[in-house]
N, C-alpha and C positions, 0 to 999 in steps of 0.2 A: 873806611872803618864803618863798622855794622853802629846803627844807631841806639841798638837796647842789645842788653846782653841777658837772654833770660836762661840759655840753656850751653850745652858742650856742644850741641850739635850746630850753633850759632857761629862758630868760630871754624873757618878754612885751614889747613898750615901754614897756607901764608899769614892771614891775619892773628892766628894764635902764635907765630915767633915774632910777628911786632910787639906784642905784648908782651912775650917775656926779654923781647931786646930791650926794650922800654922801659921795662921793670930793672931791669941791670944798669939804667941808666940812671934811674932813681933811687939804687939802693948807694950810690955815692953822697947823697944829699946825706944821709942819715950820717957822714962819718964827720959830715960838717958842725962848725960851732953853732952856727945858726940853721938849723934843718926845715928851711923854707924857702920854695919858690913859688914868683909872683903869675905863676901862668894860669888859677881861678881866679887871679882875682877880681870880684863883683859879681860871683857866680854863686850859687844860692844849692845846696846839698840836705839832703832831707833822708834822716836813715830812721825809719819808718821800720818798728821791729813789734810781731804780735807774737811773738817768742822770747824767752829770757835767752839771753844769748854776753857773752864776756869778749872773749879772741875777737869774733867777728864784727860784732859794732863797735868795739873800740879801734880795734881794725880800719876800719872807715873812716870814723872821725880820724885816727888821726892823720889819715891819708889825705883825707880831703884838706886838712887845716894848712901839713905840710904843702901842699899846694896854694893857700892862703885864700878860698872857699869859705863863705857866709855855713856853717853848719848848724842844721835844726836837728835833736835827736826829740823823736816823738815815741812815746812807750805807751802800749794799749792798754797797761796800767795807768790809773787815775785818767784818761783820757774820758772822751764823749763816746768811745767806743763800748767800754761798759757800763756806757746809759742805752745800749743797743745800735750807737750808728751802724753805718753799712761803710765794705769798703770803698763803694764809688762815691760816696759823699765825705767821707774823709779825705778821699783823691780831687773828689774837687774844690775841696776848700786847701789842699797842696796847690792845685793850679791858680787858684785867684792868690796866692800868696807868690807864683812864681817861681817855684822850684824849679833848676833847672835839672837837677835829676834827683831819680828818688831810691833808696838801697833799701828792699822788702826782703823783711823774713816774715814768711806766713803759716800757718800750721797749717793752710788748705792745697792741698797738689794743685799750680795752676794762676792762683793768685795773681802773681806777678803779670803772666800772659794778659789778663784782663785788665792790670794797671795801666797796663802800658797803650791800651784803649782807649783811656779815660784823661791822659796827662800829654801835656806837649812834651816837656823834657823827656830825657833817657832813664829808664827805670833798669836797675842791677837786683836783680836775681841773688838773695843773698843767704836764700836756703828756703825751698818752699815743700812742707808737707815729708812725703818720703819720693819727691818728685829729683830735685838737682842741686847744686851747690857749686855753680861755676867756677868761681871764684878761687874757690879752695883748691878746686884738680889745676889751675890757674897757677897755685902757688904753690903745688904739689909738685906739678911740672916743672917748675921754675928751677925749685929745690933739689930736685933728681938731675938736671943739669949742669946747678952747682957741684954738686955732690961726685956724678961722677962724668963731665964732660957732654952727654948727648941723651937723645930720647929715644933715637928710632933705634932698633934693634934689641933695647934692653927689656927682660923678660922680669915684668911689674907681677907678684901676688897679691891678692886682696884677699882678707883675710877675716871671718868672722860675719857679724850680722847685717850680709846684703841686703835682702829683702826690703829694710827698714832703711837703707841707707843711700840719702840722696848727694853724700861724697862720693860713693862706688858709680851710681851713673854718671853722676859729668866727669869722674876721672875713665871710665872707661870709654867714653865718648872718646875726651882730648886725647888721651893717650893712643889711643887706634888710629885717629885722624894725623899726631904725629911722629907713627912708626914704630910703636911698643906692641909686643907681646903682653895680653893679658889674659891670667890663671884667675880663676876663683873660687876660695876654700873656705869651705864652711860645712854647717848639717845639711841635709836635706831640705828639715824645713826653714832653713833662715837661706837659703838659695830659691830665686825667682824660679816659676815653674818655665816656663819657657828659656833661662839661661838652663835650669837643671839639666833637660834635655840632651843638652850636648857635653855632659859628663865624660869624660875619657874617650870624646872623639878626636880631640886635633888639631878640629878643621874648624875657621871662623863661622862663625854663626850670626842671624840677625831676628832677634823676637820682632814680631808682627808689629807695623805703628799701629799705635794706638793702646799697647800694652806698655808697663811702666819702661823704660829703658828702649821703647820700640824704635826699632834698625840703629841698634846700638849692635857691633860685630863685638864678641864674645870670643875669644881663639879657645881657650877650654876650662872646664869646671873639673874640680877635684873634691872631693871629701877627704885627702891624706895628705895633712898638713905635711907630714914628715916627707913622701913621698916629692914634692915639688921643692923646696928648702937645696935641694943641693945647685941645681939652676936658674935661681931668682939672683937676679941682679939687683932689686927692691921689695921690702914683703913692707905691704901695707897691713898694719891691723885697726880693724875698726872698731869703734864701739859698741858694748851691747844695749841697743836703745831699749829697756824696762818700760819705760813709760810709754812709747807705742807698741807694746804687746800687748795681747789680752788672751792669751791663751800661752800654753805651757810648751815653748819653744824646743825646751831640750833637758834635758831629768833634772839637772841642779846648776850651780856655778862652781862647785869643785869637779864636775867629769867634764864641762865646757872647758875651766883651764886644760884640764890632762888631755884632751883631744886638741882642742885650737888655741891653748892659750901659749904666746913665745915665750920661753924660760932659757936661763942659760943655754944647756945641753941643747937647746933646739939654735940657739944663736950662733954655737960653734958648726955648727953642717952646714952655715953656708957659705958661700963663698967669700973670701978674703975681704975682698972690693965692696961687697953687698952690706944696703945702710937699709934700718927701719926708720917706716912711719907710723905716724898715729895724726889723725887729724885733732883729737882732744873734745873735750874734756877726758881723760884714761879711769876705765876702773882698773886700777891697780893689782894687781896680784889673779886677775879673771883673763884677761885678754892679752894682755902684758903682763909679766914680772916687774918689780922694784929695778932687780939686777940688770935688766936690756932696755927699760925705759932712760936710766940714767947711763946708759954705756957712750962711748964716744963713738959707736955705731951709731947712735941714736939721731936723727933729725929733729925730735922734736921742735925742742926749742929753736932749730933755723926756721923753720916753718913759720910759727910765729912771727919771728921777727921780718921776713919774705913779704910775708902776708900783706904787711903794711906798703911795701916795695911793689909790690904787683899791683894792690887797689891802686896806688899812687899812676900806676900805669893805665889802669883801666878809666879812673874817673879822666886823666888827661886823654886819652884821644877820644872817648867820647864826648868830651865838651872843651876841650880846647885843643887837641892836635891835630885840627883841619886845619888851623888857622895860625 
């Protein structure tokens, strides 16, 4: 097992279906009276968040606890971080305190990669910048196997504001790496320019390393939502991040719904079998409808509840499933 999880491209197929076997293993515990096992414990977890964040650092905590894990949550709020520390000296006063691993969400693309420089423990990538979100394609994955039996062959859309979205790169990592078809639909300009590229060709594609998503395979880009909807076995939609734009994406949020946003009439064209996502927070009524957010199509809420199932998988083999 890889010793830091910072990216989708970190995880093999082998090593990405121990994790989600292992996550299946742990989502038994939750059905227990007592939802705790002793395999942290005396082991020290530090979820270290310089983003406001709900699903994902509770997430954590309480994966870690269920494992029965010393947990620290440290918030860059009221911290010594906005008395200007730095983050390698916040990281090293995590290491003289012993963290044996550390769960970063950072608003700088990269963050993490340089933690894990600074710290002996395992540091988890827990959403950095518009860079990755392992974890979540982690539990994204999980949940499309529950949902409907397997990964490889099913044909994944993503759906809305790429660009900005570091769920869409680790799900398009994992999912290529475990045998999925992936589409992705959106504007023009909320699509990478190098995914853009290969608009209505086909054929897998790999943007250049060193660009966001770089030697990320890409199977094809669409602008016509309606157009892909009748062979998606999963339409992910994403959120539209407002707060990292600074410029005027697309004419308003009532022609965003009517072009990309799922609404009923667009839920019925697809096929029978076929479940939505959403990684959350949802704006409502823009990217989703009310009506297919709450449908019993809907994953949301499994996702969620997964989520905790999977970290639970993830903190264990990195710090105690060697052993």
């Amino acid at each position: 097992m890889i010793r830091h999880l910072l990216s989708g491209a970190d995880l093999d197929a082998a090593s990405a279906t121990l994790i989600l076997d292992t996550a299946a293993e742990m989502a038994s515990v939750s059905g227990r009276e007592i939802k705790k096992l002793p395999a942290l414990r005396g082991r020290t977890v530090v979820n270290l968040f310089y983003e406001d964040s709900t699903r994902t650092r509770i997430s954590f905590e309480a994966a870690a606890k269920r494992l029965s894990a010393d947990v620290i949550n440290f918030s860059a709020k009221g911290s010594s971080v906005s008395k200007g520390e730095s983050l390698k000296d916040t990281a090293l006063t995590l290491q003289a305190m012993g963290a044996d691993a550390v769960v970063i969400r950072h608003p700088a693309s990269g963050a993490p990669h340089r933690l894990a420089n600074w710290v002996d423990g395992s540091v988890v990538n827990a959403g950095d910048g518009t860079h990755e979100h392992p974890t979540q394609a982690l539990l994204d994955a999980y949940t499309m196997r529950a949902r409907l039996g397997r990964i490889a062959g099913l044909h994944v859309v993503i759906v809305g504001d790429v660009l900005h979205s570091r769920v869409a790169r680790s799900n398009v990592q994992l999912l290529a790496t475990l045998g999925a078809k992936v589409t992705l639909v959106g504007p023009p300009t909320l699509i990478p320019v190098d995914w853009a590229s290969r608009a209505g060709a086909g054929t897998p594609a790999a943007p250049p390393p060193g660009e966001p998503g770089g030697g990320t395979p890409v199977t094809d880009v669409s602008y016509d939502l309606d157009s892909v909807l009748p062979t998606a076995d999963v339409v992910m939609m994403l959120r539209v991040q407002r707060e990292r734009m600074a410029a005027s994406y697309f004419p308003s949020a009532r022609e965003y719904a009517r072009r990309y946003g799922l609404d009923g009439p667009r839920l019925r064209r697809l096929p029978e079998h076929a479940v939505v996502m959403h990684p959350g927070p949802m704006n409502r009524g823009m990217e989703i409808s009310p009506e297919v957010a709450d449908s019993p199509r809907s994953t949301i809420v499994e996702q969620v509840a997964n989520g905790v199932s999977v970290r639970m998988a993830v903190l264990y083999l990195l710090l105690g499933g060697s052993r």
